[in-house]
C-alpha positions in Angstrom: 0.0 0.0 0.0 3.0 2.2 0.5 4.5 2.2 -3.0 1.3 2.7 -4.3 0.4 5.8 -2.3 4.1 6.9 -3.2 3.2 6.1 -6.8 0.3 8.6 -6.4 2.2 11.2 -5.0 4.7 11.0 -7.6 1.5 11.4 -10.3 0.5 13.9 -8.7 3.1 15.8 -8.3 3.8 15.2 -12.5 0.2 16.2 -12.9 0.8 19.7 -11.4 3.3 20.3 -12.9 1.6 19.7 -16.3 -1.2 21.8 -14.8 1.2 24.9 -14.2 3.2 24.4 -17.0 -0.3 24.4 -19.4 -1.8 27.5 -17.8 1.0 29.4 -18.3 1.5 29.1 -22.0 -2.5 29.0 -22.6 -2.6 32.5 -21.3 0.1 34.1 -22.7 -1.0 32.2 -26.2 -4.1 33.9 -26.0 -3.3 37.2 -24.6 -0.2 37.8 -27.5 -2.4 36.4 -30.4 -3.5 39.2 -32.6 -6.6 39.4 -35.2 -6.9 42.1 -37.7 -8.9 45.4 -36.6 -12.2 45.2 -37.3 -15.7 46.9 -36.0 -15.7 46.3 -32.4 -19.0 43.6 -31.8 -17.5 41.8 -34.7 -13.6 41.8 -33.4 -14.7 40.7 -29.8 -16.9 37.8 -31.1 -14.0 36.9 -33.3 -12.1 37.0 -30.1 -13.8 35.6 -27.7 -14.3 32.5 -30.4 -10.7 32.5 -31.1 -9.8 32.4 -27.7 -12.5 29.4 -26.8 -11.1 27.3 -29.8 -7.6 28.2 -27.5 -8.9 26.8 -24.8 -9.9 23.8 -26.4 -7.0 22.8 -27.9 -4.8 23.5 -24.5 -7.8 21.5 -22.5 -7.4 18.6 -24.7 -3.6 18.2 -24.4 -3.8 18.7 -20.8 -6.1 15.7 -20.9 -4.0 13.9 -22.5 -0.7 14.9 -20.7 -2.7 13.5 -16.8 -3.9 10.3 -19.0 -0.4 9.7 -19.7 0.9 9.4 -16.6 -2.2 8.6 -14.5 -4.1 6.1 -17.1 -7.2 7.2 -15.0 -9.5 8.8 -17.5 -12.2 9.8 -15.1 -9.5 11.5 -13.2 -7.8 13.1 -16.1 -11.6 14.4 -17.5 -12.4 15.8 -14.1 -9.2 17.9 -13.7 -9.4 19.0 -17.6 -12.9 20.2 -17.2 -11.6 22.4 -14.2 -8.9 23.7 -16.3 -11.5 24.3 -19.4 -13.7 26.7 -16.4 -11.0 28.3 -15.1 -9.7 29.0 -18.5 -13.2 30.8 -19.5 -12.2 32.6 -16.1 -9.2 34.0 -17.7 -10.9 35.5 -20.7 -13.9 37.1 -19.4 -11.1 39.2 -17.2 -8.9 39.9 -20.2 -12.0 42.4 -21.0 -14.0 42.5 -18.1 -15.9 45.6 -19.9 -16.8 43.2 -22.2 -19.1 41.3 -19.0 -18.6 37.9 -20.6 -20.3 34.7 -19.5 -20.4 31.1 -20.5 -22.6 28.2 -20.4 -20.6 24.9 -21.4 -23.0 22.8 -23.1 -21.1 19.4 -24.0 -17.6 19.1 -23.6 -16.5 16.0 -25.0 -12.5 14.7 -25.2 -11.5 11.4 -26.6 -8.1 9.6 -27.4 -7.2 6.7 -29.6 -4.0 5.7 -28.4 -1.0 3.2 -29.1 -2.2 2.1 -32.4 -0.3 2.9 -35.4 -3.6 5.0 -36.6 -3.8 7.1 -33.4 -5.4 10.5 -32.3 -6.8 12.8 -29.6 -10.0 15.3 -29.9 -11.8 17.5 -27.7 -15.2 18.9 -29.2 -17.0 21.7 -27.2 -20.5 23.4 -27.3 -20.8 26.4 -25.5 -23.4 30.0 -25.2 -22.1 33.0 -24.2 -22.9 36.6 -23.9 -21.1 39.4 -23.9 -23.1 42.0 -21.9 -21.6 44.9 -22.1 -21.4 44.7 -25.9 -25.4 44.1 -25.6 -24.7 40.6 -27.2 -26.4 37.4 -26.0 -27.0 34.1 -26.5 -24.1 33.2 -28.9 -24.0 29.7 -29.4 -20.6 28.1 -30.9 -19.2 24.6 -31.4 -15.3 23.9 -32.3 -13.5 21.3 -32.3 -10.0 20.2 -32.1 -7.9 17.2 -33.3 -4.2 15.6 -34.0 -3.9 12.6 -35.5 -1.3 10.3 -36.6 -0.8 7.3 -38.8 2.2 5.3 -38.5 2.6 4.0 -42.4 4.7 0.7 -42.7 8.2 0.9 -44.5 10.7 -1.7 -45.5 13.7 0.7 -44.7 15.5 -0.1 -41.9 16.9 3.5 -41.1 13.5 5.7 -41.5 10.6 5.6 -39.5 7.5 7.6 -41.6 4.2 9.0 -40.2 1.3 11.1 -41.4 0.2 14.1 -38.8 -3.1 15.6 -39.6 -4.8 18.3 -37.3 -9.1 18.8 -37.0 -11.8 17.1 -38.4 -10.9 17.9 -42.2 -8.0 16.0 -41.4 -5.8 19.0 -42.6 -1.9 18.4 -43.2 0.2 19.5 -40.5 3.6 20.3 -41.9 5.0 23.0 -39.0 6.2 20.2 -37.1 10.2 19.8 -36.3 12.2 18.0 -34.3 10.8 18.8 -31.0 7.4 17.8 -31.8 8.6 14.4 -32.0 9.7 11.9 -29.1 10.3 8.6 -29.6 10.4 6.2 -26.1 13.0 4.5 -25.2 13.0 1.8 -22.8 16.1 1.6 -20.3 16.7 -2.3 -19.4 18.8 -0.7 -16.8 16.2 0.7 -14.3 13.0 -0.9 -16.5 11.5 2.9 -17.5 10.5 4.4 -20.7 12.4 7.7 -21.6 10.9 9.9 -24.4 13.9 11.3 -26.6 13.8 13.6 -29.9 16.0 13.5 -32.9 19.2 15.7 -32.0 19.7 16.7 -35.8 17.5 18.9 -37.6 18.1 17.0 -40.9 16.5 13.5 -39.3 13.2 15.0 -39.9 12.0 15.6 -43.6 8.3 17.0 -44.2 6.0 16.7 -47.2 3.3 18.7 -47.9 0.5 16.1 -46.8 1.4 16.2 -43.4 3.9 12.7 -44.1 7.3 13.1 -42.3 10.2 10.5 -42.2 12.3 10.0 -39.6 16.5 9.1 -39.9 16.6 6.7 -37.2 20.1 6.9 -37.5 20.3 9.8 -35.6 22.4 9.5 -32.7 20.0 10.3 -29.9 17.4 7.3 -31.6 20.0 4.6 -32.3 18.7 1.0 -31.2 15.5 2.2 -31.3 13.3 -0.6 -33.4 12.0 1.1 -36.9 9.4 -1.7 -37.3 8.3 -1.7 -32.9 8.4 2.0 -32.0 6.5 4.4 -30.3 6.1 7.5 -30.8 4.4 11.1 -28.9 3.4 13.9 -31.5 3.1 17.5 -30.1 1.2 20.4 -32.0 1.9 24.3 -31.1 -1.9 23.8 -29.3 -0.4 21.5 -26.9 -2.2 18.5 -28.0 -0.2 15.2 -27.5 -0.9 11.6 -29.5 1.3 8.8 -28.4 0.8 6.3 -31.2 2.8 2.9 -31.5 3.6 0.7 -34.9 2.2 -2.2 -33.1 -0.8 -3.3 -30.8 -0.3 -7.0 -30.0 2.5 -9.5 -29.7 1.3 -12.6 -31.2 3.4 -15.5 -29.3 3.4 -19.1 -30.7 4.1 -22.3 -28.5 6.3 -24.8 -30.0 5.8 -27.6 -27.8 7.8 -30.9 -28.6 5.3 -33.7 -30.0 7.8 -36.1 -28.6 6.9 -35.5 -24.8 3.7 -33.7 -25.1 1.7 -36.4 -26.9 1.0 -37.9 -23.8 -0.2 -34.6 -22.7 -2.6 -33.9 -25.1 -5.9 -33.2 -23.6 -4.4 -33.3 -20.2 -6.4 -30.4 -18.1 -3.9 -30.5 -15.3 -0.6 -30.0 -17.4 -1.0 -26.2 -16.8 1.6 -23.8 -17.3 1.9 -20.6 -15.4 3.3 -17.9 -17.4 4.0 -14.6 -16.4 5.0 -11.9 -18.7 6.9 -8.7 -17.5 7.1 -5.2 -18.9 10.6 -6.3 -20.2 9.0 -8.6 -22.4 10.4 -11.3 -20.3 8.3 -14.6 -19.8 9.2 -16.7 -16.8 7.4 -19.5 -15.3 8.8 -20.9 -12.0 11.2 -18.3 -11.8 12.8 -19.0 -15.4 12.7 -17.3 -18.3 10.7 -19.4 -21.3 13.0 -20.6 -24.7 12.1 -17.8 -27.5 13.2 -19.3 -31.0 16.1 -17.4 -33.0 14.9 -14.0 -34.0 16.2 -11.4 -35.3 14.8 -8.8 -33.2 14.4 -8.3 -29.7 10.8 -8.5 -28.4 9.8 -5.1 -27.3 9.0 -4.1 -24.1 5.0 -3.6 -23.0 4.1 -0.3 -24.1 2.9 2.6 -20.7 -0.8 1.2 -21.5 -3.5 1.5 -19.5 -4.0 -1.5 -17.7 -7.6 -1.8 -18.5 -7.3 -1.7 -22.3 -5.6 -5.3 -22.1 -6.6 -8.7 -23.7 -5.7 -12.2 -24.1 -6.6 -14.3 -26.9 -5.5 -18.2 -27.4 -6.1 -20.5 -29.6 -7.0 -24.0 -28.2 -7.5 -26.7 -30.1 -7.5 -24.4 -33.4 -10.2 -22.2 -32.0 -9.5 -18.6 -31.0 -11.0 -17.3 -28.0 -10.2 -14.4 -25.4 -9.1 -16.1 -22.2 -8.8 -15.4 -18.6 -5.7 -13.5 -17.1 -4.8 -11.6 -14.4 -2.8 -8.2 -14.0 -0.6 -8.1 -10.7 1.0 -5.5 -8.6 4.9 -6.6 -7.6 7.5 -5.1 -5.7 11.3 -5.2 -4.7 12.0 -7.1 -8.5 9.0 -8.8 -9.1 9.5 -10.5 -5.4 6.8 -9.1 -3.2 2.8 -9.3 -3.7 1.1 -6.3 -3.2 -2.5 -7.4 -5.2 -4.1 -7.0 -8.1 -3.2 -3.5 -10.4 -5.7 -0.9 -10.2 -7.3 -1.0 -13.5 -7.4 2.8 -13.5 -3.3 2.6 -13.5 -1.0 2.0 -16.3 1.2 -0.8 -16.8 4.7 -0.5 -15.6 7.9 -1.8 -14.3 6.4 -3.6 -11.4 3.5 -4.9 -13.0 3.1 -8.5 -14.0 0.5 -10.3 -16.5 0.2 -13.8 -15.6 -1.9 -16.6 -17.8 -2.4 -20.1 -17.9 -1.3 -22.4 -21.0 -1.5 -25.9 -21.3 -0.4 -28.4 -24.7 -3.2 -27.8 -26.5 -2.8 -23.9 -26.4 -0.7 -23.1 -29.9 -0.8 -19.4 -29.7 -1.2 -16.3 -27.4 -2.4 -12.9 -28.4 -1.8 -10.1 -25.8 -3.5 -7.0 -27.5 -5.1 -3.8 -26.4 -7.5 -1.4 -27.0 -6.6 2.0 -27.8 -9.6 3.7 -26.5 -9.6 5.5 -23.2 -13.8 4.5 -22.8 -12.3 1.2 -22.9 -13.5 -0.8 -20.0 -11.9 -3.8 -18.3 -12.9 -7.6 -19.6 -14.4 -9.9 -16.8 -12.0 -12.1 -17.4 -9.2 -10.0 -16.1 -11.0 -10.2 -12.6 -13.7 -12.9 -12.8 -13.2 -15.7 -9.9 -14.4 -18.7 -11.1 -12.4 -21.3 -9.8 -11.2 -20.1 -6.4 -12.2 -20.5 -2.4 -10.8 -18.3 0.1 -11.3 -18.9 3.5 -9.0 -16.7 5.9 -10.5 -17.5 8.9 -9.5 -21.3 8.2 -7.0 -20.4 6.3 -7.8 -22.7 3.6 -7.5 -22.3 -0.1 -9.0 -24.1 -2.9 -9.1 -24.2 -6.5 -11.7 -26.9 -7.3 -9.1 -29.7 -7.5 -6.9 -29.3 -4.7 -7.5 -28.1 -1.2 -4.0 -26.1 0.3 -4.3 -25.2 4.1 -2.2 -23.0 6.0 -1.3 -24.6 9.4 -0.1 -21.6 11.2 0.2 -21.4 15.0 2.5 -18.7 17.1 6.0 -20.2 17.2 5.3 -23.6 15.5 6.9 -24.1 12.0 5.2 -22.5 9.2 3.5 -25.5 7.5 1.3 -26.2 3.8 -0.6 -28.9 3.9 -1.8 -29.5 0.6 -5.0 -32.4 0.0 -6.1 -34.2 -3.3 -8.8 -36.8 -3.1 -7.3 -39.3 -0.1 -3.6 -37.8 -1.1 -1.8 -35.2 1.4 1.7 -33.6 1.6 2.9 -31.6 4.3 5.7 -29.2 3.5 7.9 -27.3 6.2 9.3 -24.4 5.7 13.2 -22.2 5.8 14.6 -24.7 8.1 18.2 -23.8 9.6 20.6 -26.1 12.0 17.8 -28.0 13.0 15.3 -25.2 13.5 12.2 -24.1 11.4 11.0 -20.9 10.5 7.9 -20.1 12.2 4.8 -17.7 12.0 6.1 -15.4 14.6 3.2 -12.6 15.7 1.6 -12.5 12.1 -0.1 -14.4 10.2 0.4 -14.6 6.1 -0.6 -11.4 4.0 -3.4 -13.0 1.2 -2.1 -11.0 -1.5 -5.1 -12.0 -4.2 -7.8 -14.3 -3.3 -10.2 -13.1 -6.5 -8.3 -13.4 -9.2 -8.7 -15.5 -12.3 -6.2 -17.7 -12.7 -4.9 -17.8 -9.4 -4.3 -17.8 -5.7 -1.4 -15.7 -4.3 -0.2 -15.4 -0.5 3.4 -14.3 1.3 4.5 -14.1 4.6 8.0 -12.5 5.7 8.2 -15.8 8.4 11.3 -15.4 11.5 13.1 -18.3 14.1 11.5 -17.4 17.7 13.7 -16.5 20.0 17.5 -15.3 19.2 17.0 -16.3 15.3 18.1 -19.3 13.1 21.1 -21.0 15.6 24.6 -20.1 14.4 23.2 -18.0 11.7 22.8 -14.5 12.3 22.0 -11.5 10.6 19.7 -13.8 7.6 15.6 -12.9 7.0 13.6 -14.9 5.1 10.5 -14.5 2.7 7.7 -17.4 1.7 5.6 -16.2 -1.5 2.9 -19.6 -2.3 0.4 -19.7 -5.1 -2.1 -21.9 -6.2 -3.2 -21.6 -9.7 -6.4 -22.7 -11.7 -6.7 -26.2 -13.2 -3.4 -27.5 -11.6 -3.0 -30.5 -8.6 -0.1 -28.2 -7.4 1.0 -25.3 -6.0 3.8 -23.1 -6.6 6.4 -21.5 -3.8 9.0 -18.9 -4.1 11.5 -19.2 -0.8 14.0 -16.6 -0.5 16.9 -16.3 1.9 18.4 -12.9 2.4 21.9 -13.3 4.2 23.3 -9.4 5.5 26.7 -8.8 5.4 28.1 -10.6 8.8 31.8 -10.4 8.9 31.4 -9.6 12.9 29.7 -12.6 13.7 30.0 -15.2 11.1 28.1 -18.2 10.3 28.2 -21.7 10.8 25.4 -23.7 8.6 25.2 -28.0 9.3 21.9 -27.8 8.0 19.8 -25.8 5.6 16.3 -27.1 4.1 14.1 -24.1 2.7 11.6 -27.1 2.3 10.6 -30.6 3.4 7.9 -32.1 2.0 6.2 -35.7 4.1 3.1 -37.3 4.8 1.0 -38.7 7.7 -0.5 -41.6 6.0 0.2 -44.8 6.6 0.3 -46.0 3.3 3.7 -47.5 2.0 5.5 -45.2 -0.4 8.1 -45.8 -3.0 10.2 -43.0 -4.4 11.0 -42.0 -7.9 14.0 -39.6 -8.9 15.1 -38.1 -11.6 19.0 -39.1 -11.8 20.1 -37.9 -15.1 19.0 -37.7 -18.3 19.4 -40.3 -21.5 20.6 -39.8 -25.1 17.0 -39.5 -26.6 16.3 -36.5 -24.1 13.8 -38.6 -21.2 14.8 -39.1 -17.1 16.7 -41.6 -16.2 15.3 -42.9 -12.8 16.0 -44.0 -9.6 13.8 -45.9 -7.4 16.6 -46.0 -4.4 15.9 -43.1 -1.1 19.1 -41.2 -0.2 20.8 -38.1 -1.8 21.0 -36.8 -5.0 23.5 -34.0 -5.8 25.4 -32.6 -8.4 27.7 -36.0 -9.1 29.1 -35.3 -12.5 28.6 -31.6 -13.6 24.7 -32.4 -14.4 22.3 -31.2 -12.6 19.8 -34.0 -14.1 17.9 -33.9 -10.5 14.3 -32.0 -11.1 11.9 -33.8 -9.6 10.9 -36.5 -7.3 8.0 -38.2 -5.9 6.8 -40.4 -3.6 4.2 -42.9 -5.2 1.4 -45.2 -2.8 -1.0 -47.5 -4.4 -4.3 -46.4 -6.1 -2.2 -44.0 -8.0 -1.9 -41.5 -5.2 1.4 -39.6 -3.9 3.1 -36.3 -3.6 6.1 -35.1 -5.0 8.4 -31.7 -6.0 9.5 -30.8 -9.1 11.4 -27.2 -10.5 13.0 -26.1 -13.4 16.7 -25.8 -14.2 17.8 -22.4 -12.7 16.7 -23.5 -9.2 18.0 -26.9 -10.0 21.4 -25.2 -10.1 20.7 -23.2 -7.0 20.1 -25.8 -5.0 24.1 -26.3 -5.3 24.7 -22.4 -4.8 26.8 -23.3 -1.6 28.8 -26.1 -3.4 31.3 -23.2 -4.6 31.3 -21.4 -1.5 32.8 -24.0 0.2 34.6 -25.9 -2.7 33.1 -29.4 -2.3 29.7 -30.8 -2.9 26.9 -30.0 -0.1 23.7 -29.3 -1.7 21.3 -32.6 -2.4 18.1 -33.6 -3.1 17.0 -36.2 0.2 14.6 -38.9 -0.6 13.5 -41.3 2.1 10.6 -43.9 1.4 11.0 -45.1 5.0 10.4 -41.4 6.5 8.4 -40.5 3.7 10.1 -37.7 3.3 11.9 -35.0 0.3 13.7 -32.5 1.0 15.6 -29.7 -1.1 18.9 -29.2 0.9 21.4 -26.7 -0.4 23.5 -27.6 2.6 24.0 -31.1 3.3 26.3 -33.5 2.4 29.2 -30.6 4.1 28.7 -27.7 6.7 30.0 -24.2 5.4 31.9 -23.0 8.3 32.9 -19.0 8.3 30.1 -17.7 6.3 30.0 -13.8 6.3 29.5 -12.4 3.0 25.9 -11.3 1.7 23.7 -13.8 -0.4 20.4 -13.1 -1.5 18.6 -16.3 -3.5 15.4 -17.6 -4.1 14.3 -21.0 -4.9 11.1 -21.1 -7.5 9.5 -24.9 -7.6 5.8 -26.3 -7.3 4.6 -29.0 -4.8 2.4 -32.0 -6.6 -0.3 -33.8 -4.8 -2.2 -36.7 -7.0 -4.7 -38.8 -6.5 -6.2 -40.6 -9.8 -5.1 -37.3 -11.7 -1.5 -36.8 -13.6 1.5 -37.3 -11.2 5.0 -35.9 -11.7 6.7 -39.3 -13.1 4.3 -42.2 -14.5 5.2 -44.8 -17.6 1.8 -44.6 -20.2 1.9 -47.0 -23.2 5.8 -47.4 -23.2 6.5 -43.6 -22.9 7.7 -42.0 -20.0 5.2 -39.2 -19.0 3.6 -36.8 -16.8 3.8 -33.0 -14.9 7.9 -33.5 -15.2 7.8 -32.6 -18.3 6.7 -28.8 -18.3 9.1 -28.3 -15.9 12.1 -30.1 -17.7 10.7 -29.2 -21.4 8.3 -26.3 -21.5 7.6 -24.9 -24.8 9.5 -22.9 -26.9 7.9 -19.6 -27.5 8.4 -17.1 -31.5 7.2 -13.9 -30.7 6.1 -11.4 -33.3 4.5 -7.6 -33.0 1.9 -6.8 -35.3 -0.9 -3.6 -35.9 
């Protein structure tokens, strides 16, 4: 709630200064702006009109200029209309002999952004009389308009656009280089920064209002000719921010030779969640894109509620649920679901579900600022909260939060007459624990899924021989899955005073209280034609010749029932982060069928002794639970199948940007 309150200070503070800097040069506009002499009820008609059609095109681009950085469109008409009054203000005392009054009678301002055909228009009906003149009643209606079309090229150095003011659709040819700003994004610190040509000669203008664009000039190199976007400014004031594209189309490749078995699955589901960067991750890992030749570019400053998500499944196209979430400290913390009146930015995450038979993904958006959210970007139709028994479900699986003061934080997740138990962030021997709080349930109404995070803590003097470390548990449970996801992160501080000693560290154990006999299956490698080799032996696995071939395991009963874990590569490497610490191989995966137990161990096998230097990781993975539904390891019809493989293989994405 803080860094969105900060985030509306900061907008507010931009939307003042848009405010000042807007009043200042409407006025002085239309106090310097001359009209020939003519009789005087004539010339101050003429004037007062001239001035009105002013204010309109300053009110409009002060509209657009709070929509811009706000996305709230309700909030940027509101302070627009305020400006339009107080500019009628201004010019009934610029002649207050005159006694000049108004009576707005529609005000109407629309935009069409981030389309390559783009524009913004205000239209205004207003009476007014001039009293002192002995005129009344005047009625008169103006309008104003920019718009821009972004015309496709095949040069790779010139980007080309045609700028046309008012309804008529006029040419506007006065336009130079600082009526033109293209964005550019900054991987750096993830924000957009509007630049203009630096030379003159990078802008050429034609008589119908087309201009091209070097985009060899130095202040727009590496800027995409074909994936650009672009804000126009007219002497009036009046912005368009148009963009060459307004979807990504993203096609799955998914390999036939481990999905067959999949086909049709409903439980094979895929979390993907796709950040401003245009980086797709799912369990903490960014997806495979396909060799192109072009960078995807990054989401575009839209407004959140313009969004959609089409897929095709099965060969039919149809929009699809999805959900818009609010992240902070690098995509690490919850805070909820985005305000749909907000735009999307550098902490904002959309997340959607695919599965085998999904072959493509549209994320497209409508330009309009009338647009209103789709239902299915906040439609619950799968989930049951219950914070007062802490219980989650999403129609298939039942996930409870067993938190008492002091005890271990524990998940115990249920399917049919199948249960796991995990136990979290446990240190020489001793478990986290809930502490004084209980977990913060980030979104319990959103579409696709469940997310929760607690900052948990060791009662009394912390972990033991382990100072100066915090630690942060982020779960979700996502539609049409038998599993749950976690994220577990370990922040170690800088302890050179007091330094470390670590026997033991398990960020989580995974068992069962049934008494059903359980058999484990590992993943110990991989073969030649690409499928786990397995072991059905309980003990360690860990990193035993330079391949970390250990993704998953599970523990299997009869009746087709069990529990298991299973991540994907990059915390399969993690979970040996300590091995080069201390030069020797500590981290394992620990499989007992007698204890019916698994746990992930980075520190194991070896202690690390003198630890006092800063680490901050996080382990992403998902905890199964099956019962008569698809488990993580299973042989079908010769072919070694199940949830292992979208965790070992997910699919390959080609990404495209189209108009």
């Amino acid at each position: 709630m803080n860094n969105r309150g900060q985030f509306s200070i900061i907008a507010a503070l931009l939307v003042a200064v848009i405010l000042i800097s807007t009043v200042i040069v409407t006025y002085s506009t239309i106090r310097n702006s001359q009209i020939p002499a003519q009789p005087q009820v004539l010339s101050a008609i003429d004037e007062t009109n001239f001035a009105i059609k002013q204010i309109l095109g300053f009110t409009v681009g002060y509209y657009g200029s709070v929509l811009k950085v706000t996305g709230n469109s309700s909030y940027a008409k509101m302070l627009a209309t305020n400006y339009l009054h107080s500019g009628f203000e201004n010019i009934a005392n610029m002649h207050p002999e005159w006694g000049t009054s108004f009576n707005v009678s529609k005000i109407d301002m629309r935009i069409y952004w981030f389309t390559n055909t783009s524009y913004s228009i205000g239209n205004l009906a207003v009476k007014y009389s001039l009293t002192g003149l002995g005129i009344y009643g005047i009625n008169y209606t103006t309008s104003c308009k920019l718009g821009i079309q972004i015309i496709k090229t095949n040069s790779t150095t010139q980007a080309c656009l045609n700028v046309t003011k008012d309804e008529k659709n006029e040419p506007l040819i006065n336009l130079g280089k600082q009526n033109f700003k293209f964005y550019r994004y900054i991987y750096e610190n993830s924000t957009w920064k509007p630049v203009s040509p630096l030379n003159d000669t990078s802008i050429e203008a034609h008589a119908d209002g087309t201009y091209y664009v070097n985009m060899s000039d130095p202040a727009l190199l590496g800027i995409d000719p074909y994936s650009y976007l672009i804000q126009v400014e007219d002497p009036r004031g009046i912005i368009v921010v148009a963009s060459s594209f307004s979807r990504y189309t993203c096609t799955l490749n998914w390999s036939d030779t481990f999905y067959a078995p999949l086909k049709n699955v409903a439980d094979a589901t895929i979390v993907v969640e796709l950040l401003q960067n245009g980086t797709m991750q799912w369990l903490g890992q960014n997806l495979n894109l396909t060799s192109q030749t072009k960078p995807i570019p990054p989401i575009p400053p839209i407004p959140v509620k313009a969004i959609r998500v089409n897929q095709t499944i099965n060969g039919v196209n149809r929009e699809a649920p999805f959900q818009i979430e609010d992240w902070a400290s690098d995509y690490r913390v919850p805070l909820g679901l985005t305000n749909n009146a907000s735009l999307f930015n550098s902490r904002t995450m959309l997340v959607f579900l695919i599965n085998p038979n999904v072959s493509k993904v549209t994320i497209w958006w409508n330009g309009s600022d009338t647009a209103t959210q789709t239902p299915l970007a906040y439609t619950n139709k799968y989930f049951t909260v219950d914070t007062s028994k802490k219980t989650l479900n999403n129609k298939i699986i039942t996930v409870k939060i067993d938190s008492k003061d002091n005890l271990p934080f524990k998940v115990v997740s249920t399917k049919g007459q199948s249960s796991a138990t995990a136990v979290f962030m446990r240190i020489n021997g001793k478990n986290a624990s809930f502490g004084w709080s209980e977990p913060m349930y980030a979104i319990t109404n959103g579409p696709v899924r469940v997310v929760l995070q607690h900052e948990v803590e060791w009662e009394g003097n912390g972990a033991p021989n382990c100072p100066n470390v915090y630690a942060h548990i982020v779960l979700t449970l996502p539609a049409n899955a038998t599993y749950y996801t976690y994220h577990l992160r370990l922040m170690f501080l800088n302890s050179t005073d007091r330094p470390r000693t670590i026997t033991d560290l398990c960020p989580i154990k995974i068992t069962t209280t049934s008494s059903a006999t359980f058999s484990p299956v590992t993943e110990d490698g991989v073969a030649a034609n690409g499928y786990p080799n397995v072991s059905t032996a309980s003990g360690l696995f860990y990193n035993m010749s330079n391949i970390w071939a250990h993704h998953w395991t599970q523990l299997n009963s009869t009746k087709a029932r069990g529990f298991g874990i299973m991540f994907p590569d990059d915390s399969n490497k993690k979970l040996y982060c300590f091995d080069s610490i201390i030069g020797d191989k500590t981290g394992a995966l620990n499989v007992s069928s007698a204890r019916k137990t698994i746990a992930f161990s980075p520190v194991k096998r070896v202690q690390v002794s003198n630890f006092a230097s800063s680490l901050d990781i996080c382990w992403y993975g998902a905890v199964v639970t099956f019962d008569g539904t698809t488990p993580i390891y299973k042989i079908q019809d010769g072919k070694k199948t199940g949830l292992w493989v979208i965790v070992e293989y997910p699919p390959t994405i080609t990404v495209t940007t189209q108009s």
